[in-house]
C-alpha positions as CSV (number, residue, x, y, z in Angstrom):
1,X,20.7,-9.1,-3.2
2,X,17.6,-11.3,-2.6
3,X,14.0,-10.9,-1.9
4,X,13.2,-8.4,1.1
5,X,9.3,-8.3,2.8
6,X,8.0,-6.0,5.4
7,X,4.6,-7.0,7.0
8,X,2.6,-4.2,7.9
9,X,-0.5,-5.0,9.9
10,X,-4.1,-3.3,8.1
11,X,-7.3,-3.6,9.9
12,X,-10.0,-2.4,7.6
13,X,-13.8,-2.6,8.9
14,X,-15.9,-1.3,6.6
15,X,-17.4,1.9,7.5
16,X,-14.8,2.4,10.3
17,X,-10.5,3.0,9.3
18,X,-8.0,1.8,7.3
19,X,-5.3,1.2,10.0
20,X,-1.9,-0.3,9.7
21,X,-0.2,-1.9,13.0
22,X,3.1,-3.8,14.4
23,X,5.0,-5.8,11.5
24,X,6.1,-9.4,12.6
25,X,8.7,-9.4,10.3
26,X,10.8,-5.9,10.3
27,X,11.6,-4.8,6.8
28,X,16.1,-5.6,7.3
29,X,17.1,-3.3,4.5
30,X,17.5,0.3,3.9
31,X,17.1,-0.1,-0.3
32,X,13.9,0.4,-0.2
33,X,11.7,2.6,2.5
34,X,8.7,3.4,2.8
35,X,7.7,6.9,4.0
36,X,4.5,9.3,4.6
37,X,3.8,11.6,1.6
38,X,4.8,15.0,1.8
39,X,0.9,15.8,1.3
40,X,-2.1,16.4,2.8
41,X,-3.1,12.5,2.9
42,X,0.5,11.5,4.1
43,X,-0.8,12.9,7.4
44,X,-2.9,9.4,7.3
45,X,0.6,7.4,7.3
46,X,3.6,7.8,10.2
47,X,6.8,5.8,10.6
48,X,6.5,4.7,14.2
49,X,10.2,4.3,16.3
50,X,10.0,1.0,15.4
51,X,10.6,1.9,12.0
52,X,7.4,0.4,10.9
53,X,5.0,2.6,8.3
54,X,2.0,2.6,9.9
55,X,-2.1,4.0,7.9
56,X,-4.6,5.4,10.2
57,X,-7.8,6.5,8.3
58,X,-10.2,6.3,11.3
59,X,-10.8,10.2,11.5
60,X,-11.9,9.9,7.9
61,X,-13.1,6.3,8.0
62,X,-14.4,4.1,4.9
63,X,-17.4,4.6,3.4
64,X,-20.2,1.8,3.6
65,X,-21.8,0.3,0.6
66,X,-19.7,2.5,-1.2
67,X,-16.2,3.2,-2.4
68,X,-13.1,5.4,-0.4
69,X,-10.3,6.9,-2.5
70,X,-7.4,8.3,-0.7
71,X,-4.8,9.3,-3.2
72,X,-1.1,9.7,-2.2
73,X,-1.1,8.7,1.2
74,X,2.8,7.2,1.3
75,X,5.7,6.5,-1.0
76,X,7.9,3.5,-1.9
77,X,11.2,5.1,-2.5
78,X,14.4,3.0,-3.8
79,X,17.8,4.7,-1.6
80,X,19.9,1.5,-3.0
81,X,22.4,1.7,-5.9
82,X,20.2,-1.2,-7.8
83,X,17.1,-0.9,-10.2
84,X,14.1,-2.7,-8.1
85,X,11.3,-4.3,-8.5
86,X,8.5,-3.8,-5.7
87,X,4.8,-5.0,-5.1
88,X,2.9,-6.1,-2.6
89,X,0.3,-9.0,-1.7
90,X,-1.6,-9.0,1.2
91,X,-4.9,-10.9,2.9
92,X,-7.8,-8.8,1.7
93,X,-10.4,-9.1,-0.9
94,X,-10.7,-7.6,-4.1
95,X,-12.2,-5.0,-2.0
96,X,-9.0,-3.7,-1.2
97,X,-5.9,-2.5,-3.6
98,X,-3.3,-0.4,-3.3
99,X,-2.0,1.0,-6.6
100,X,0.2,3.4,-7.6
101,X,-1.2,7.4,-7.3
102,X,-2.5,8.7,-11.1
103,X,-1.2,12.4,-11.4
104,X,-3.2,13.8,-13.3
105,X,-6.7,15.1,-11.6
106,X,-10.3,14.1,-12.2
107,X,-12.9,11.2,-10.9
108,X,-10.4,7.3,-10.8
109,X,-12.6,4.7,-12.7
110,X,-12.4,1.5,-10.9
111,X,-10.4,0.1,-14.1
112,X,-7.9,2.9,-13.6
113,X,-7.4,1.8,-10.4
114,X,-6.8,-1.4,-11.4
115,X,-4.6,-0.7,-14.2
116,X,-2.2,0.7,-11.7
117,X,-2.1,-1.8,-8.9
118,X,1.4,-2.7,-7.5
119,X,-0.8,-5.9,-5.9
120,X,1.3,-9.2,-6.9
121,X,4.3,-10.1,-8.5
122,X,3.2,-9.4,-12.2
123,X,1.8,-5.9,-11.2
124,X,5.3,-4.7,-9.9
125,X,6.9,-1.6,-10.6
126,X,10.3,-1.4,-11.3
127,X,12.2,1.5,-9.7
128,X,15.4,2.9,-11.0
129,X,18.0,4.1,-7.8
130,X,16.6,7.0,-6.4
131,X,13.3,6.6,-8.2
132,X,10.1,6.7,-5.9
133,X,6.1,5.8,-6.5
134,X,3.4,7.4,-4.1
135,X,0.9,4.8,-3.0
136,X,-3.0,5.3,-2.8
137,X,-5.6,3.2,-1.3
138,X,-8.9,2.0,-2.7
139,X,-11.7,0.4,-0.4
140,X,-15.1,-0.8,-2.1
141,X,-17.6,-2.2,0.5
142,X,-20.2,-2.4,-1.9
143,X,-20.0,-6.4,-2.6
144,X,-22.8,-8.6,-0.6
145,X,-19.8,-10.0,1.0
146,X,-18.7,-7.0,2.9
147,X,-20.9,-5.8,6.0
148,X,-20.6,-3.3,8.8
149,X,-17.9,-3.7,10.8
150,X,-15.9,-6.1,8.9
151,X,-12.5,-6.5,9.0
152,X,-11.1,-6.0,5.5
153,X,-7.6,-6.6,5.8
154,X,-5.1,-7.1,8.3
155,X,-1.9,-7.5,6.4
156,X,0.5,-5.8,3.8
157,X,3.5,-7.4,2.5
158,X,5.8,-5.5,0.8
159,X,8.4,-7.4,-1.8
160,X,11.3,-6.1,-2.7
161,X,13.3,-7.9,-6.0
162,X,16.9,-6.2,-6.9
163,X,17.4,-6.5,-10.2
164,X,19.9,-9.7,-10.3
165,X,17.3,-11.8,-8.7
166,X,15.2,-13.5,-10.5
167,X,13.7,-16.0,-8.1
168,X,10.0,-15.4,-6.2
């Protein structure tokens, strides 16, 4: 089995929401799904009919000149019979990165965050059938690039590698 991507639509303006919108190209496989966390910040994430995962941080909105955490908001769950390898790119800044929830408690360090990306090929995480990661998103609007109202990102790609694939 080949490479699978889901596009998931983000509209980020700082100061604003994190929200995630209609996919142009629907996610065909059930190895891999994506799902709200069974937590008090999975109520920011929702599978619409459509089948699309969808982010909606407006009620809490992103801070301005400053930096929003929201741990554990949705998982990336492997239901196929393969190990895979997942990550994801999408058209944001390095103000944006989704990475891969710490468990244990206490202030994230920026370098932390980093360090657990799942943002690009090389920072994939390889999930054994039936494994899961829970997702958390990371916004920093403190860069001179970034001003009120901006749009931060508008698009999520998930990839999805099986483990006899070894192409991009």
């Amino acid at each position: 089995v080949g490479r699978r991507v889901a596009r998931l639509g983000h509209g980020v303006p700082s100061a604003a929401a994190l929200t995630t919108g209609g996919t142009d190209e629907p996610f065909d496989g059930d190895e891999v799904a994506l799902a709200p966390y069974d937590g008090p910040n999975g109520e920011y994430a929702s599978v619409g009919d459509d089948g699309e995962l969808s982010v909606d941080l407006s009620t809490t909105g992103v801070n301005n000149d400053g930096e929003t955490t929201v741990e554990r908001v949705f998982v990336v769950e492997n239901r196929g019979d393969e190990t895979a390898r997942v990550w994801v790119t999408h058209d944001a800044t390095e103000s944006v990165v989704l990475y891969e929830s710490i468990t244990n408690g206490g202030v994230r360090t920026a370098s932390e965050i980093d360090q657990r990306a799942i943002q690009g090929a090389s920072n994939n995480v390889t999930l054994d059938a039936g494994e899961h990661i829970v997702a958390s998103v990371y916004v920093d609007t403190r860069s001179d690039d970034v001003a009120t109202g901006d749009t931060l990102l508008n698009e999520i790609t998930l990839h999805v590698r099986q483990s006899d694939d070894s192409s991009d």
